[in-house]
C-alpha positions as CSV (number, residue, x, y, z in Angstrom):
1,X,-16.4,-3.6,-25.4
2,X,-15.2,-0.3,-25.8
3,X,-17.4,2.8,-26.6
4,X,-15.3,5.3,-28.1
5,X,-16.7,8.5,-28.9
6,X,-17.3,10.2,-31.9
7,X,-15.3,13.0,-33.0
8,X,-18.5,15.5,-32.7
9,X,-19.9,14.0,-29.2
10,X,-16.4,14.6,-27.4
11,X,-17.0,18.0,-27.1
12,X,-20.2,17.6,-25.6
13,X,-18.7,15.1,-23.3
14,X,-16.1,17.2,-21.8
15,X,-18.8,20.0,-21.4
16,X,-20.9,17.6,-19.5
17,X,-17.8,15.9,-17.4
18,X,-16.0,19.0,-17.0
19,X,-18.2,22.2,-16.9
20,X,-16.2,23.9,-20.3
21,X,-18.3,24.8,-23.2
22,X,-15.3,24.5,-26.1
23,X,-15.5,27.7,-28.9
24,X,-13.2,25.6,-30.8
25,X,-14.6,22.0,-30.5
26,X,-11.6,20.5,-32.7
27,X,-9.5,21.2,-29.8
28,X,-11.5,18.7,-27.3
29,X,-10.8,16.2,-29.6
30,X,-7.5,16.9,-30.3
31,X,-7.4,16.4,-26.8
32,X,-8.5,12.7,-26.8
33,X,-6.9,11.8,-29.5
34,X,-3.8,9.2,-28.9
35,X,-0.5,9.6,-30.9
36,X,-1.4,5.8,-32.4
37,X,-4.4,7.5,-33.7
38,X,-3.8,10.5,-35.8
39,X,-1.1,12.9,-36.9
40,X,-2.7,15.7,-35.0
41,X,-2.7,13.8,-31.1
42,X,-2.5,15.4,-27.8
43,X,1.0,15.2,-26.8
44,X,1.5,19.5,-27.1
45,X,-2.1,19.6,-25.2
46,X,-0.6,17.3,-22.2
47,X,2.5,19.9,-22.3
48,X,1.0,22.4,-21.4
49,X,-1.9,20.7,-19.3
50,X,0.9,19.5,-17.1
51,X,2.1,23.1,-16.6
52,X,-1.8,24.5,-15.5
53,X,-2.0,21.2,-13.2
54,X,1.3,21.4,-11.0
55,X,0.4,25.8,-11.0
56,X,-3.1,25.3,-10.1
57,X,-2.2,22.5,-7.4
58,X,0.6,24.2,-5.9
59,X,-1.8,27.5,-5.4
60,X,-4.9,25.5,-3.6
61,X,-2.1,23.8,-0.8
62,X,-0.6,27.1,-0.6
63,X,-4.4,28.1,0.4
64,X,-5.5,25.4,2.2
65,X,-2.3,25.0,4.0
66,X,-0.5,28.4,5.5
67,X,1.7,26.7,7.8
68,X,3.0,24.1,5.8
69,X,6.8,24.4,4.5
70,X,7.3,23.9,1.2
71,X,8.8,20.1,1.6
72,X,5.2,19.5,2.8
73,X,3.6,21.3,0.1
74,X,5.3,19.8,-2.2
75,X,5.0,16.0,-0.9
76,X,1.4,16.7,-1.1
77,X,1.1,18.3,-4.3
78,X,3.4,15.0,-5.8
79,X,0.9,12.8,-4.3
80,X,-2.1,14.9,-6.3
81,X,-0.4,15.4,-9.6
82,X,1.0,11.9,-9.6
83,X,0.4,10.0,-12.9
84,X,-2.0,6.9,-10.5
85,X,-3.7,9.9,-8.9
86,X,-4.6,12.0,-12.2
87,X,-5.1,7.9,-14.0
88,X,-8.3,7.3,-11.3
89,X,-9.6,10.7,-11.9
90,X,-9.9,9.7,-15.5
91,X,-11.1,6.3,-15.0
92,X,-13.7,7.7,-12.6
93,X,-15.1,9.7,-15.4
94,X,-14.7,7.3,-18.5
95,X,-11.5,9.8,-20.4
96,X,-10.4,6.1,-21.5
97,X,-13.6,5.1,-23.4
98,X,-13.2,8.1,-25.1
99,X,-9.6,8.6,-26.3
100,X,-9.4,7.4,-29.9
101,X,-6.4,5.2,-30.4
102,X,-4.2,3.7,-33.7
103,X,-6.1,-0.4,-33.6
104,X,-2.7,-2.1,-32.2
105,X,-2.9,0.5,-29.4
106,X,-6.5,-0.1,-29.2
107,X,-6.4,-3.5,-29.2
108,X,-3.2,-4.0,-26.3
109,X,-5.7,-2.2,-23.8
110,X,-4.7,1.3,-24.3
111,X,-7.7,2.7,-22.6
112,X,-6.8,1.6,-19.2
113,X,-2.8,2.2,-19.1
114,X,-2.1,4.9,-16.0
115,X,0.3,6.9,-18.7
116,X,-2.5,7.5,-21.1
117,X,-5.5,8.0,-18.8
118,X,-3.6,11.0,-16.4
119,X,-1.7,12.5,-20.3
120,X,-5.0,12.3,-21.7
121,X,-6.8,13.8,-18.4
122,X,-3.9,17.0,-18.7
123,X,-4.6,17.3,-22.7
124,X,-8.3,18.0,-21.8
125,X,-7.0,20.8,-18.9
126,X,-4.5,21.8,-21.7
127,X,-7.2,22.4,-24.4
128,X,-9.4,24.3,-22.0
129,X,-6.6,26.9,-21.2
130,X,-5.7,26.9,-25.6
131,X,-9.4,27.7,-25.8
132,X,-10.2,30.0,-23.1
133,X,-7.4,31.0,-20.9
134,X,-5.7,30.1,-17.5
135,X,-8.6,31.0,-15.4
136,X,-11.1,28.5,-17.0
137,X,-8.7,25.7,-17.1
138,X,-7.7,26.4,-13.4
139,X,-11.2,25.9,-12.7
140,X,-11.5,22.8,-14.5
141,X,-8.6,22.0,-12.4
142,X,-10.5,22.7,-8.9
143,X,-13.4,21.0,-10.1
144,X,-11.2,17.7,-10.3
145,X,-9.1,17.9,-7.3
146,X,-10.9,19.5,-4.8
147,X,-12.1,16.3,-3.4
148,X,-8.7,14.0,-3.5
149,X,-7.4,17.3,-1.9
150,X,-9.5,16.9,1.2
151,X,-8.5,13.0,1.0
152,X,-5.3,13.9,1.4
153,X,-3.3,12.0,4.3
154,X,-1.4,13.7,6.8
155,X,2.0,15.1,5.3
156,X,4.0,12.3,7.6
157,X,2.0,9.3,5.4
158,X,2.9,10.7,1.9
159,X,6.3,9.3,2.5
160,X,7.1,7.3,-1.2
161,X,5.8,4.2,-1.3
162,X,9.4,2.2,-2.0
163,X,10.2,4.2,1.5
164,X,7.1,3.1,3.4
165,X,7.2,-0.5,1.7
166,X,10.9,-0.5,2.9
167,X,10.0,0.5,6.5
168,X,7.3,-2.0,6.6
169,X,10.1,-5.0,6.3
170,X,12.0,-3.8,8.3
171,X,10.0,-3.7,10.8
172,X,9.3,-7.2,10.6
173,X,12.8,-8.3,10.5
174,X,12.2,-9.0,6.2
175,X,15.1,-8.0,3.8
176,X,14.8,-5.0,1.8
177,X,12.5,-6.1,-0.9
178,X,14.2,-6.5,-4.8
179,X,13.1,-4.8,-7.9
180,X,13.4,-6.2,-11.6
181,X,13.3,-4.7,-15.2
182,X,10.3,-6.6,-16.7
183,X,10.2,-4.6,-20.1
184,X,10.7,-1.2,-21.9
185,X,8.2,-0.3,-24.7
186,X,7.9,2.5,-27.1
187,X,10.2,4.7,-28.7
188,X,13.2,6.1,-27.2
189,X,11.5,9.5,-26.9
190,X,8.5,7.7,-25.0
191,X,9.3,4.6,-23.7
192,X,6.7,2.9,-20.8
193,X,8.6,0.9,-18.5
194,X,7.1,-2.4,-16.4
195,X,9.1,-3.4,-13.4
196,X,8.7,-6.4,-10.7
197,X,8.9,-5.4,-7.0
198,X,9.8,-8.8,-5.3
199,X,9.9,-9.9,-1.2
200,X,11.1,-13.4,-1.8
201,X,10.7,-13.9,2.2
202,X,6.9,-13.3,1.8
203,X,6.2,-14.9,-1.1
204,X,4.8,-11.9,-2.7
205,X,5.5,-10.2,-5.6
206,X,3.5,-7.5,-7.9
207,X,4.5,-5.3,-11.0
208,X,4.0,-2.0,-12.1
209,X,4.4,0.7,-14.8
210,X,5.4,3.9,-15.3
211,X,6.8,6.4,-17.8
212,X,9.9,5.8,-15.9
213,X,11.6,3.2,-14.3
214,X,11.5,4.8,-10.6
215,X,7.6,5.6,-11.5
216,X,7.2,1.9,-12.8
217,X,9.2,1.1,-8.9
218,X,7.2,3.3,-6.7
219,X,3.9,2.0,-9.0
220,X,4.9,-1.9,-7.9
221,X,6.3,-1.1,-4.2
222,X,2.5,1.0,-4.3
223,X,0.7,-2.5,-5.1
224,X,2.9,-4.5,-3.0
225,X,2.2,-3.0,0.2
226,X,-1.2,-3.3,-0.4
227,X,-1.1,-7.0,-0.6
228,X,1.0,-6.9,3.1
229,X,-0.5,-8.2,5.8
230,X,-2.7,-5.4,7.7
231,X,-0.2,-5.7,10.8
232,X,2.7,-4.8,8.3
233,X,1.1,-2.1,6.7
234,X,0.4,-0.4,10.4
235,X,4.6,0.3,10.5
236,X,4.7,2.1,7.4
């Protein structure tokens, strides 16, 4: 069952998840509030939330990194601000259970689709800079990412995952595996895209989504490789 928040607790919430104090409370729940849901949804918050995200990101590699060229710093920063990344993030602290969604939204599991978790996670980032300016959403920013920062692989294993999946074949002597349109929802403006990644000479196959139909790729090439055999997965 999910617990959705009420209007007044959200802004509570994000003060207690992310460490902002809201002088204008309707913006947090503007924030968490899904276009299926209410006229007045988070779509212009995740615009600019996006924005503070990729700015704040790019400046901590640039810091934690002097070396690094900027194909580097940019492969990494992709891999942070990548719509799975920012999804887990928000499934770690419970954004889903708390965006207020339209019923048929509600009901076709809303609260757990990648898309919505990491738009909703940038629509809180993008109501803290409305609210307070860049320098309190940047550190709402650092707060999140500090950690999957530090996880960060070496910049040689943040090749894409269709790449690493294709490398992984063919080291084994396996034919480049085949992807498949499964099925495009939404409106034309903001259509959600499902797509089958296929090795027939496995036997494996798994899907995945995206707000487009490379990110739905790389999302099911992502899932594939994990279900490769561990002496596969060493090539990649």
């Amino acid at each position: 069952m999910i617990a959705v928040s009420a209007p007044g607790a959200i802004p509570a919430w994000i003060e207690r998840e992310f460490g902002h104090a809201f002088a204008r409370p309707a913006l947090a729940v503007t924030a968490l509030t899904h276009r299926s849901s209410a006229a007045a949804h988070n779509e212009r918050l995740e615009f600019l939330g996006d924005a503070v995200v990729n700015l704040v990101v790019a400046q901590m590699l640039f810091e934690a990194h002097p070396h690094a060229d900027e194909g580097s710093l940019s492969r990494q920063r992709a891999s942070l601000v990548s719509g799975r990344s920012l999804a887990r993030i928000a499934a770690e602290r419970g954004v889903g259970e708390r965006v207020r969604f339209g019923a048929g939204e509600a009901k076709s599991g809303g609260h757990r689709r990648e898309s919505i978790l990491a738009d909703a996670l940038e629509a809180i980032v993008g109501a803290v800079f409305v609210d307070a300016g860049f320098d309190a959403a940047a550190a709402v920013v650092r707060r999140l990412l500090a950690e999957p920062l530090a996880r960060l692989p070496a910049v040689a294993a943040l090749k894409d995952p269709k790449t690493r999946l294709q490398e992984a074949l063919q080291g084994r002597g396996v034919a480049v595996p085949e992807y498949h349109l499964v099925a495009v929802r939404g409106e034309p403006h903001q259509q959600h895209f499902e797509v089958r990644c296929e090795v027939a000479a496995l036997g494996l196959a798994a899907n995945g989504e995206g707000v487009s139909r490379r990110g739905a790729e790389q999302a099911a090439a992502e899932r594939l490789i994990e279900r490769l055999p561990v002496a596969a997965r060493r090539t990649s």
